[in-house]
N, C-alpha and C positions, 0 to 999 in steps of 0.2 A: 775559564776552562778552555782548553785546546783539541782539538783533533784528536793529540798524543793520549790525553790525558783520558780522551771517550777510548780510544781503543787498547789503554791498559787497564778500563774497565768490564772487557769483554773478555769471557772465561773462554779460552781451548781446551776444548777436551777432545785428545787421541783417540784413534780405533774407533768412533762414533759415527753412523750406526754401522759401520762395518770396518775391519781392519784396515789400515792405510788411510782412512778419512778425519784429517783432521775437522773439527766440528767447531765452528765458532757462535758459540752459546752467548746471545744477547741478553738475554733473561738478566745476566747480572749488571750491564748497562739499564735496563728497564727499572730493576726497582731501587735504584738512587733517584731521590726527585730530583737534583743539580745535575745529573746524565743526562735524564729523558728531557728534561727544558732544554738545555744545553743544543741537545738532539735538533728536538722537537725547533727550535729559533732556526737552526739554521736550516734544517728543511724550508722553514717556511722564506726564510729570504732567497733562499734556491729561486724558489717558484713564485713568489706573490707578483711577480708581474708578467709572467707567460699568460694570464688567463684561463686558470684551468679548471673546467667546469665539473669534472668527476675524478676520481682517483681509485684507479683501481688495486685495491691492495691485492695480493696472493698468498694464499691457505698457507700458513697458517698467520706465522707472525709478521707477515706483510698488511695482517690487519690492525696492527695495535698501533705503528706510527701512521697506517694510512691512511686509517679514520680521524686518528688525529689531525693532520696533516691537511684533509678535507673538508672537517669544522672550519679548523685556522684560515681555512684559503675561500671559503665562502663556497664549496663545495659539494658535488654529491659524492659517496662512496660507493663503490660496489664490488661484491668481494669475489676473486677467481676463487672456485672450489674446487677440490676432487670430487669426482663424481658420484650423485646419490645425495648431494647436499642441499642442492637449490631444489623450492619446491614447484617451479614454472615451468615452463619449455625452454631449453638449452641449448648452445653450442658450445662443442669439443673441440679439442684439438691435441694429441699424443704428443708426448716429448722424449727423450733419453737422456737419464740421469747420468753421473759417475760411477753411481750403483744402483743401475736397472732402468727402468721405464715405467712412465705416471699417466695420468692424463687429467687436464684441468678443463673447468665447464665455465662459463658465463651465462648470465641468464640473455634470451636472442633480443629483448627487449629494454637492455641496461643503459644501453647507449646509441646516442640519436646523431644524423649528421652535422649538427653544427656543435658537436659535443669538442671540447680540446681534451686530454686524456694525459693524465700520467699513471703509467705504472711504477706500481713501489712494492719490491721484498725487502729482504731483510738482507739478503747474503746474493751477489752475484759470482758463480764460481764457473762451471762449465757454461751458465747460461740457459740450460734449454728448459726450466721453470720460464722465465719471463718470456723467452725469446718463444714459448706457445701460447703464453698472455698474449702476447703482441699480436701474434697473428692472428688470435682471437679476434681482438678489439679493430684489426682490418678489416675484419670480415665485414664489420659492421660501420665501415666507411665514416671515422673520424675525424673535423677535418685537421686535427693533431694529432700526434702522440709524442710525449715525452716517456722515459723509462729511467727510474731512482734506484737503486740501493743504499743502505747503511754501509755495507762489504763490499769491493771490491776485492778478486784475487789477481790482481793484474799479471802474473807469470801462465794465468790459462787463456789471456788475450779474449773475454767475453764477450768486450766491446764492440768486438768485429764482426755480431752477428746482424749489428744493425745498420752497418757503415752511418755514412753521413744523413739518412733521413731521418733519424729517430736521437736526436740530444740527450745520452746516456748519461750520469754524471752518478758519481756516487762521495759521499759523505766521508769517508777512510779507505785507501788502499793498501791493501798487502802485501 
């Protein structure tokens, strides 16, 4: 299976959630098992020799390859929420969408200094989901962080939120 092959297995759906937004619907990559191993293999050669002690997946479906992806890699997981989800003490961090503005939490105690860190969603378009992951996981002085997606949309140039310290990579671009 190829690249081509996982991302003509990913449904568009137009006007989702709001007019002008094309929507790129994993869900139907997910439920072929020869997609998500597919997936799931090369994530993990991605990564298996950065050393990476947690993987931060983000709300929502940054949790389904993340955890995965966390097992495989000997791993902890820990998942960025919107807020009102973790039931510890938290840090925040606001972002702005395509359409509108969110804001994701971390629990303050998820990740320790000598943690190495990747963040993984599902879809990078504008960026500013991960790129408040990121700062998150700054806050709390990592002494890595790498940042994944499955999506890339490389015509909104996302990449450039984290210049050269942070090894962006993602899996398909569009």
């Amino acid at each position: 299976m190829s690249k081509e092959t996982l991302l003509k297995s990913i449904r568009t759906v137009p006007d989702f959630p709001l007019p002008g937004i094309l929507f790129y619907d994993i869900t139907t990559l997910l439920k072929d098992y020869d997609s998500l191993k597919e997936l799931s293999d090369i994530l993990y050669d991605m990564y298996k020799d950065k050393d990476i002690t947690k993987v931060v997946g983000i709300e929502s479906r940054g949790f389904i390859l993340g955890a995965i992806l966390a097992a495989r890699l000997g791993a902890g997981f820990v998942p960025a929420r919107k807020p009102g989800k973790l039931p510890a003490e938290t840090i925040e961090e606001s972002f702005s969408k395509e359409y509108g503005t969110d804001t994701i939490q971390l629990h303050k105690d998820a990740i320790k200094e000598d943690d190495v860190v990747l963040l993984h969603d599902d879809l990078l378009a504008t960026g500013g989901t991960i790129a408040a992951a990121c700062r998150l996981v700054k806050k709390l002085r990592p002494k890595k962080i790498y940042a994944n997606c499955i999506i890339d949309i490389a015509e909104l140039h996302p990449k450039d939120l984290f210049g050269d310290e942070i090894e962006t990579t993602a899996v398909i671009t569009v």
